[in-house]
N, C-alpha and C positions, 0 to 999 in steps of 0.2 A: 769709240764704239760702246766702251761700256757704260758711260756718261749719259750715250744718247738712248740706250737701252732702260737703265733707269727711270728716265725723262717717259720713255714709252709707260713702262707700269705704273708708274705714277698717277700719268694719266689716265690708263684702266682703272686702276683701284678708285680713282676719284669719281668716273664715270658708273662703276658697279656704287658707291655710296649715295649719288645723286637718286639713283634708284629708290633707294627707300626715302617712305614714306615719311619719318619721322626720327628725329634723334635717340630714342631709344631703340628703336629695328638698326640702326647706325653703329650701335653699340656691339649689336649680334655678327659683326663680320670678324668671325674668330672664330679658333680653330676647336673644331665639336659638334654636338648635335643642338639643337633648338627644338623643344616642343609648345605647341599652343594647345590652348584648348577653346571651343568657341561654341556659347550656347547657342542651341537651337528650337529646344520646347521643351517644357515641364513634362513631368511622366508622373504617374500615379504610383510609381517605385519608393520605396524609401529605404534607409540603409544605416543603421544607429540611429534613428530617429531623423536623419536626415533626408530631406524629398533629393532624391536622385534627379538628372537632366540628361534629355539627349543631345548630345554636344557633337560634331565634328572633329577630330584632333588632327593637326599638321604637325607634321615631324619634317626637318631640314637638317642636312649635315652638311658643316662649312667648311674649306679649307684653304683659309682666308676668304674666296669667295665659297656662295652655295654649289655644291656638288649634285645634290640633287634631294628632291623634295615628295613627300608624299601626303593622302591625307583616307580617312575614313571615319566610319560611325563609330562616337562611343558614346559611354556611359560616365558620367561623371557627378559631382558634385557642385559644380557652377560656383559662382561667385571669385574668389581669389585662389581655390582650392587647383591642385596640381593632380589631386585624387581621379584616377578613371578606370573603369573596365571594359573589356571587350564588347561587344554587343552581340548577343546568339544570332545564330544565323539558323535559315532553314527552317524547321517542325516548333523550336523553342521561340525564334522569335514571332513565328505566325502565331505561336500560343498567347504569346505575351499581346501581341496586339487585338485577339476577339477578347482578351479577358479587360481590355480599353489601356492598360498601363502603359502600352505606346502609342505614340498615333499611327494609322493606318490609312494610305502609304507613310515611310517614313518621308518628311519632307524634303526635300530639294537644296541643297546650297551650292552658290558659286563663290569662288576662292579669288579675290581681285587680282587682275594680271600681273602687280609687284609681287606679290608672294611667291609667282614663277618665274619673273626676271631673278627675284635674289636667288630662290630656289636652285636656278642653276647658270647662277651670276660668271663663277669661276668658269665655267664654255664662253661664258659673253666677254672675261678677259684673258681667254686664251685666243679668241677669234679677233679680240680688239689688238692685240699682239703680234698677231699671226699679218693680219691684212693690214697695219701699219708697219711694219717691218719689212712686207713685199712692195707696199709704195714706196716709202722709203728706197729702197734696192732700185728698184724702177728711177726712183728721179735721181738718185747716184749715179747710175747705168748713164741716164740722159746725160748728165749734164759734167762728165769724163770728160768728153770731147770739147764742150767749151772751157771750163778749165786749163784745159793743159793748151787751149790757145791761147788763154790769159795769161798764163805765165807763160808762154815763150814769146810772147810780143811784151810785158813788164821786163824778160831777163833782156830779151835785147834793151829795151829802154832805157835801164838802170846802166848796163854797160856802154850805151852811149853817151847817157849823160856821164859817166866816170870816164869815157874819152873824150870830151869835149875840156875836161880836165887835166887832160896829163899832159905831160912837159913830149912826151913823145907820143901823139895821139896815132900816126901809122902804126908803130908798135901797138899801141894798145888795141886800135881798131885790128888788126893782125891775130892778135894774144883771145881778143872777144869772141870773133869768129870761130877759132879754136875750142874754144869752152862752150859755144852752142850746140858744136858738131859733137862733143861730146858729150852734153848732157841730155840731149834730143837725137843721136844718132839720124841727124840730115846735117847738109851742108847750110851755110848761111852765106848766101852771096855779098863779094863784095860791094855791089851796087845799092843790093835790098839796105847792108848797114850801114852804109852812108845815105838812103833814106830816114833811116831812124837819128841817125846824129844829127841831120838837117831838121829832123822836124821837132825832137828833144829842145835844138839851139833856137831855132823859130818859135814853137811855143811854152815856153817855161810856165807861165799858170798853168795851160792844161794838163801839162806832165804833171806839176804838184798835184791836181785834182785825182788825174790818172792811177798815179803811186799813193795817193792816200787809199782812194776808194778799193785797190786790189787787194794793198795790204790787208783793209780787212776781210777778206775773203780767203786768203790764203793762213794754212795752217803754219803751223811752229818749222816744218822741216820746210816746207815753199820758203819759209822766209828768211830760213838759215841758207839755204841752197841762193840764195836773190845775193844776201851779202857774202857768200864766196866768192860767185864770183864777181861781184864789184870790186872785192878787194882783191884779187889776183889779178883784175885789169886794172887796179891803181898802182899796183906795188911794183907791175912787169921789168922795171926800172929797176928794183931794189928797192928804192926808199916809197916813203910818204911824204908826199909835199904836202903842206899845211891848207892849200886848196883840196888837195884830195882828202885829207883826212877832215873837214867840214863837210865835203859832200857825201861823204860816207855815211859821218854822226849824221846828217839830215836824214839821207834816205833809209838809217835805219830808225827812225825815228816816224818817218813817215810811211814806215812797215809794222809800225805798233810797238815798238820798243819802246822802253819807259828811259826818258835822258839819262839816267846812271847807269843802264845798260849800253845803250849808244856808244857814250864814254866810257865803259868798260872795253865793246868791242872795237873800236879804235885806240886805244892804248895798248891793245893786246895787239893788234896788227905795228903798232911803231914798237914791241917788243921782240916779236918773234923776228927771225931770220925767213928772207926767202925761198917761198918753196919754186920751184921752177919749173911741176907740174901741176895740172889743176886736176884733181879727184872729186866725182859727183857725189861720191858715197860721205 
């Protein structure tokens, strides 16, 4: 979960930078405020000797992404300068403009639609968060029910082909049955698991196919749970026959285990003593 949660921001945070415009707007996704200043026409003002500009200012506060964004008229210095003042409103600036120092109306600007996607980018990766996290859920939701079909037709499988192995296969086919009724709370009919060992012993490539392709679909505990019980239906006996314990390193092997694992988990089953319950947990 927390893995795939990461994976999620990740993605938002890539998709808020795709946004901007430019590697330097790129740079601005940090935490703080951002202001611009952006000319719009010379004015007959001057201020230290300097010709004054009527400029626009946008102001943005980020936290990682834009939070939110604003803009209005000022008064500034233009060129590389950071320098601006307010702009009069009302009796002062109607003055300023019959006396000609501003223009009249003041002009008109539109702010390009990136400066409001960043502006309030962090809503765009709380929603991009929000509505992959509820699909996600959704196709989890879905797709419970095929899952846990796939592992109970792999656990019978695996238990059959581990009865097709052992030196007492009644017992074990017996001991199998046992351990699905417990780990799926239904029964397994006699009949149904001697389809599966019939059709494990009929087609051996497609089973390898089968147990490759599940393995990788199932998680760490799927496939701890797959080799319990293969090895509680090889051991029913007590021991490990040298067949069984080959067909075990395969099919954990062919559940994603790396061969020193394999050979670790079969070494530890010709170690231990048998247990003569089987526990899902």
């Amino acid at each position: 979960m927390v893995s795939r949660l990461s994976q999620v921001l990740a993605l938002a945070l890539f998709a808020a930078v795709m946004l901007l415009p430019n590697s330097a707007d790129a740079a601005k996704l940090h935490f703080g405020s951002d202001e611009k200043l952006h000319v719009l026409a010379e004015t007959q003002i001057t201020n230290e000797g300097k010709r004054i500009s009527l400029c626009y200012k946008t102001y943005t506060y980020f936290l990682i992404g834009g939070v939110y964004t604003t803009d209005e008229y000022v008064l500034c210095e233009g060129g590389t300068s950071t320098r601006y003042w307010p702009i009069p409103q009302g009796a002062p600036l109607a003055n300023l403009q019959q006396q000609g120092l501003l223009p009249s109306p003041l002009p008109a600007y539109t702010r390009p639609t990136t400066d409001y996607l960043m502006g309030y980018s962090l809503w765009l990766l709380i929603l991009i968060v929000a509505v992959w996290g509820y699909l996600d859920s959704r196709r989890t939701k879905a797709a419970a029910p095929r899952k846990l079909a796939q592992l109970k037709t792999t656990t019978r499988r695996v238990m059959a082909s581990v009865t097709l192995a052992s030196a007492t296969p009644d017992r074990s086919a017996a001991v199998a049955r046992q351990i699905y009724q417990q780990l799926f709370g239904e029964p397994l009919a006699e009949g149904d698991f001697a389809e599966d060992v019939a059709w494990v012993q009929r087609e051996p490539a497609t089973f390898e196919g089968f147990l490759g392709a599940m393995g990788r679909q199932f998680d760490n505990n799927a496939r701890a749970m797959l080799l319990r019980a293969a090895a509680h239906v090889a051991m029913v006996d007590g021991t490990l026959e040298n067949a069984e314990a080959m067909l075990l390193r395969h099919v954990a092997e062919k559940l994603g285990l790396k061969p020193k694992e394999a050979d670790a988990f079969v070494q530890s089953l010709r170690r231990q003593a048998i247990d003569p319950g089987f526990r899902a947990a």
